[in-house]
C-alpha positions in Angstrom: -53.0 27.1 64.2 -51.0 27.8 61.2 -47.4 29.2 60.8 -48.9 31.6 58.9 -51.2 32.3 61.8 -48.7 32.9 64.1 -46.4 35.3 62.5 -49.3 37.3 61.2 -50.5 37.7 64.9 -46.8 38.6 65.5 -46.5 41.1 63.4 -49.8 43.1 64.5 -48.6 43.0 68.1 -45.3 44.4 66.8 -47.3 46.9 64.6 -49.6 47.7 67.9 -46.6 48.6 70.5 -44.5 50.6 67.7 -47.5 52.9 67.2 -47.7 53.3 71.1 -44.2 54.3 71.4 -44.6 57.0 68.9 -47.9 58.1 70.5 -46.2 58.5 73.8 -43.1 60.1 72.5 -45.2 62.8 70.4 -47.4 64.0 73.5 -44.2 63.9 76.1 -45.2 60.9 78.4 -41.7 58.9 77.3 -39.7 61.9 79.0 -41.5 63.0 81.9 -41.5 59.0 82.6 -37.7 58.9 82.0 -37.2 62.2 84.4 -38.7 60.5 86.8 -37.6 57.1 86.7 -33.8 59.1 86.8 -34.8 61.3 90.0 -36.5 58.1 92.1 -32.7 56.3 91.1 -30.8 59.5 91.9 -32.3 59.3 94.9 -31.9 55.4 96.1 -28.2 56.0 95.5 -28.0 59.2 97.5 -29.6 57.6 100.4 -27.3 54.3 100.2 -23.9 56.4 99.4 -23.1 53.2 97.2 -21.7 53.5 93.6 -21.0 50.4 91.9 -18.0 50.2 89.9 -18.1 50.7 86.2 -15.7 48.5 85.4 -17.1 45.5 84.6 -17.0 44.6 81.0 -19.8 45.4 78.6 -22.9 42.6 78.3 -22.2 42.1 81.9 -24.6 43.8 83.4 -27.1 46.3 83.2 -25.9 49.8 82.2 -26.7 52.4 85.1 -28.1 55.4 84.1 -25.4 58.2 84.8 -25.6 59.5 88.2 -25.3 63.4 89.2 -23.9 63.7 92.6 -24.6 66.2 94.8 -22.4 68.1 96.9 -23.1 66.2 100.1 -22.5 63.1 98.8 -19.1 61.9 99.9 -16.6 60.2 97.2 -14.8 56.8 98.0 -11.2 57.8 99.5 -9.7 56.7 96.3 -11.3 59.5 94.5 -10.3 62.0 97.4 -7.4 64.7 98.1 -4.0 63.1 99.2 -2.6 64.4 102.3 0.4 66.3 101.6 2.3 64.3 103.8 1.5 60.9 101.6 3.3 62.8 99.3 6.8 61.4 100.0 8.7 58.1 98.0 9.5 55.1 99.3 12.8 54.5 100.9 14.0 51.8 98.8 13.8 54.2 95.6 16.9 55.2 94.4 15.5 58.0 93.0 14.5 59.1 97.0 17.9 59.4 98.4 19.2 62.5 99.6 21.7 64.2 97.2 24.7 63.9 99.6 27.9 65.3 98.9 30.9 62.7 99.9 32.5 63.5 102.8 36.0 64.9 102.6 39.2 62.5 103.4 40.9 63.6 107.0 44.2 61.5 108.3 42.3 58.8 110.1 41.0 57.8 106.9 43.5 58.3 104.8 45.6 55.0 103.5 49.1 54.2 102.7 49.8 52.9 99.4 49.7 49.2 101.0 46.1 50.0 102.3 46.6 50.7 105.9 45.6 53.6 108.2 47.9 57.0 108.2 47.0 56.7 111.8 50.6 56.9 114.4 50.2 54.4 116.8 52.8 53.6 119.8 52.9 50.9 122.0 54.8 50.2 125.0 55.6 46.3 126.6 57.3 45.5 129.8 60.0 43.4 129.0 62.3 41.3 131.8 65.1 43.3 133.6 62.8 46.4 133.4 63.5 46.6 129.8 60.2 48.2 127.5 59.8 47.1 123.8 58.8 50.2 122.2 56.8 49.9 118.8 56.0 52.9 116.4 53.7 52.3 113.4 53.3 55.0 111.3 52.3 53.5 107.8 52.0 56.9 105.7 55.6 58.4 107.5 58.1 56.1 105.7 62.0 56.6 106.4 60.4 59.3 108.6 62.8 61.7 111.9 61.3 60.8 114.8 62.2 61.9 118.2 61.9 59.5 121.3 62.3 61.1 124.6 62.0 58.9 128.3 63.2 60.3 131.7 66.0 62.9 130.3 67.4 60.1 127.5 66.7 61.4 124.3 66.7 59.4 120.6 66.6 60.9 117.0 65.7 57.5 114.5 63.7 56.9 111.7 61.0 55.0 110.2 61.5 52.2 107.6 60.4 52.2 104.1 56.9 50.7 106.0 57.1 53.4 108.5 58.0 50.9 111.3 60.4 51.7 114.1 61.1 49.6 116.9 63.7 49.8 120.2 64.3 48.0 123.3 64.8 50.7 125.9 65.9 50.2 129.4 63.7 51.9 131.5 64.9 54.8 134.4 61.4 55.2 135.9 58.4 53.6 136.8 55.2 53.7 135.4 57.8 54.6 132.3 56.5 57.5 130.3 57.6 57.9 126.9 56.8 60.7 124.3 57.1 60.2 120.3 57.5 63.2 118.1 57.4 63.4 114.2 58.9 66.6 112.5 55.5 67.2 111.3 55.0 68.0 115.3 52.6 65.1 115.7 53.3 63.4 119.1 52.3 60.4 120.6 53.0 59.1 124.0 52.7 56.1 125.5 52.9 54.7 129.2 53.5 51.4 130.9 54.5 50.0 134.4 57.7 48.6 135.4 57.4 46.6 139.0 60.8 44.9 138.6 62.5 48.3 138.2 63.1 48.7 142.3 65.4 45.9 141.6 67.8 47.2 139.3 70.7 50.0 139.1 70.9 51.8 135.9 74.0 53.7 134.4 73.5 55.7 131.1 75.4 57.6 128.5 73.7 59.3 125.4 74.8 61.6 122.9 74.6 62.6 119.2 76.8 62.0 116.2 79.8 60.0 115.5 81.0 60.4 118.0 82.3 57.0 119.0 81.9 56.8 123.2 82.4 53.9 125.2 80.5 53.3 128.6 83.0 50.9 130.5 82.0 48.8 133.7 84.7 47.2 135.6 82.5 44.4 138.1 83.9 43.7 141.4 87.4 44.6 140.8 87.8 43.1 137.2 90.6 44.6 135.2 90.2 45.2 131.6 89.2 42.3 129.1 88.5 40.2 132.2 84.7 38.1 132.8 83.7 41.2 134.7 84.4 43.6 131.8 81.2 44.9 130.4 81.1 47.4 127.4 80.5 47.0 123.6 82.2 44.4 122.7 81.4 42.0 125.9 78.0 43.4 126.7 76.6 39.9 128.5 72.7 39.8 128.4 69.2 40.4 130.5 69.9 36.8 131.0 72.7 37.4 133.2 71.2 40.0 135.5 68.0 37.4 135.4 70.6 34.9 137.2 71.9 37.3 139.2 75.7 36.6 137.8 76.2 40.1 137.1 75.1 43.2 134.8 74.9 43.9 131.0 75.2 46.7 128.8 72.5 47.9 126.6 73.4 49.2 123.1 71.4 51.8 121.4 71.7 52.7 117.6 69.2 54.7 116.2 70.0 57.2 113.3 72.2 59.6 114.1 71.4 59.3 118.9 73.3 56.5 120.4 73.2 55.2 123.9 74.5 52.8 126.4 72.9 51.7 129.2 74.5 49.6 131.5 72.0 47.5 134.3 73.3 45.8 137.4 70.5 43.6 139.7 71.4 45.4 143.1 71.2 42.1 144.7 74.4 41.1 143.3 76.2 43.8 145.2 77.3 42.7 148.4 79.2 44.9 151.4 82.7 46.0 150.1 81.2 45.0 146.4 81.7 48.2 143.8 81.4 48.5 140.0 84.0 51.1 138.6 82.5 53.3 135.7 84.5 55.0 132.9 83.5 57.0 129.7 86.4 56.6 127.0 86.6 57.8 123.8 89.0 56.6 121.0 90.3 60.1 118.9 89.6 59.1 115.4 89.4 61.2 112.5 86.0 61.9 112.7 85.7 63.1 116.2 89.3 64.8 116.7 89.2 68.5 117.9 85.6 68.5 118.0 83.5 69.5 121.1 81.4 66.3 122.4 78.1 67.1 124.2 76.4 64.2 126.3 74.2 63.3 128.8 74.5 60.7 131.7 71.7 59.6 133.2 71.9 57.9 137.2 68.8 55.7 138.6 68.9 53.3 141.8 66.5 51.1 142.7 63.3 53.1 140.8 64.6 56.1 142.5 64.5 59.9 140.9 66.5 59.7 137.7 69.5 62.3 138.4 71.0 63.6 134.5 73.7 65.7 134.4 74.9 67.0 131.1 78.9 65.8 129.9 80.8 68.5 127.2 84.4 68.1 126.6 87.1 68.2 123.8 88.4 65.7 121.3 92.2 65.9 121.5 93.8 67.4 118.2 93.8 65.1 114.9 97.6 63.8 115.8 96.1 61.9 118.7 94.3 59.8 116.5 94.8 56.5 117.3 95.2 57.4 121.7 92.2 56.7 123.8 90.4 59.5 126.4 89.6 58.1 129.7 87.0 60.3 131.8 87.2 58.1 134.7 86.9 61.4 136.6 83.8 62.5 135.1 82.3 59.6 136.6 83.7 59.6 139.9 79.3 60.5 141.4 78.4 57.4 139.4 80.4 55.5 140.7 78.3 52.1 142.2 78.5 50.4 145.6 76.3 48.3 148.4 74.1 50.2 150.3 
């Protein structure tokens, strides 16, 4: 068979199946064909539920002939409502987190201008001799009154420029309670034990103001400026009631409060044994003719602290120079062996 044969025969078949289409599409038998070769796939898909994804790219695959779906044919959950719950960001997006206002500054977290709590703290350490370390931190109360109180003895100091105050009190009671008040009226107090007070004899003198007072303590018959003359300027040390060679005198400077305190171990007294007491005070120009107000505060062996309040007057300005002796005022404070 020829080329020309072939294409020939070709081109009747061609010619044969283009006349059939147009037959068929003139009398209607091309739609009613296509209607129902749509309904019988309509149909197939309704009964597998099954849609196959449109994605693919074009020359893939076959194109599927577009699908109606009826009402009880149920979507993939992609294509269905999200519960209003679902409805809510993820953590982790900034745009999620709540719009909360910062929270306003109160004392505890306010700072100082070196960075450190405005918080008061007080702490209280047992010292030997019955002696407390008392330490005041107030970092945002710089050069600050402050108002120290223990067992009738009272104490007006101040901070330092850090707000840092710190005294070495002798104790007159055990557990030893002490209460620290700012002018602002916020108090702190502070509480710590004392064992080694039973052992101890405690003589006190406070008062306020220039006052210049001297607490004198003659030991075991020494006359004054012997070994066994305690006051200011010979005050011995714990170290010497820690031996048991004799007592010492505790000075107190704070601000405008002074105090002296003397201590005596009781086991250095023996029968016969007394320490003679004495308040004297030098008339100088700054205390002549004035009225002096003090306190005197008595404690034996971690016994009830007994304070008795001391007022007298400064002899007139032409005294100045003489010494007062209240050796008399003393006379119930006097100490001796049991």
């Amino acid at each position: 068979m020829t080329l020309n044969s072939i294409v020939i025969k070709i081109s009747a078949g061609m010619i044969l199946v283009t006349g059939l289409v147009l037959f068929a599409a003139q009398s209607g038998a091309l739609d009613r064909f296509r209607d129902a070769q749509a309904a019988h796939a309509g149909t197939e898909i309704a009964e597998e539920r099954t849609l196959v994804s449109s994605s693919r790219p074009e020359g893939a695959g076959p194109i599927l002939p577009q699908i109606v779906v009826s009402s009880d044919v149920r979507l993939p959950m992609a294509a269905e409502p999200i519960a209003p719950e679902a409805l809510t960001a993820p953590t982790g997006f900034p745009d999620a987190a709540p719009d909360v206002p910062n929270a306003p500054l109160t004392e505890a977290t306010e700072l100082s201008p070196l960075g450190l709590p405005c918080d008061v703290t007080v702490s209280a350490s047992p010292m030997p001799a019955a002696m407390v370390a008392l330490d005041v931190m107030a970092p945002c109360r710089a050069e600050a009154a402050v108002e120290i109180a223990h067992a009738g003895l009272l104490l007006t100091a101040r901070t330092d420029a850090l707000g840092l105050l710190t005294l070495d009190i002798p104790a007159f009671e055990t557990p030893a309670f002490f209460s620290v008040t700012f002018g602002d009226g916020t108090e702190e107090t502070v509480l710590v034990g004392l064992p080694d007070l039973r052992d101890y004899d405690r003589i006190g003198l406070g008062w306020q103001g220039n006052m210049g007072l001297e607490l004198h303590a003659m030991e075991f018959g020494a006359a004054f400026g012997d070994d066994g003359h305690v006051w200011q300027e010979s005050p011995a040390s714990p170290d010497a009631a820690m031996d048991g060679s004799g007592g010492f005198l505790s000075v107190i400077e704070a601000g405008e409060s002074f105090a002296q305190i003397y201590t005596l171990p009781r086991a250095t007294l023996r029968e016969g044994d007394s320490v003679r007491l004495s308040i004297d005070a030098p008339v100088t120009e700054a205390n002549c003719t004035r009225d002096v107000v003090a306190r005197t505060l008595r404690a034996e062996g971690g016994g009830p602290v007994d304070v008795r309040e001391l007022t007298f007057t400064v002899p007139s300005c032409d005294a100045v120079g003489d010494v007062l002796v209240l050796q008399n005022l003393l006379d119930d404070l006097r100490l001796a062996s049991n």
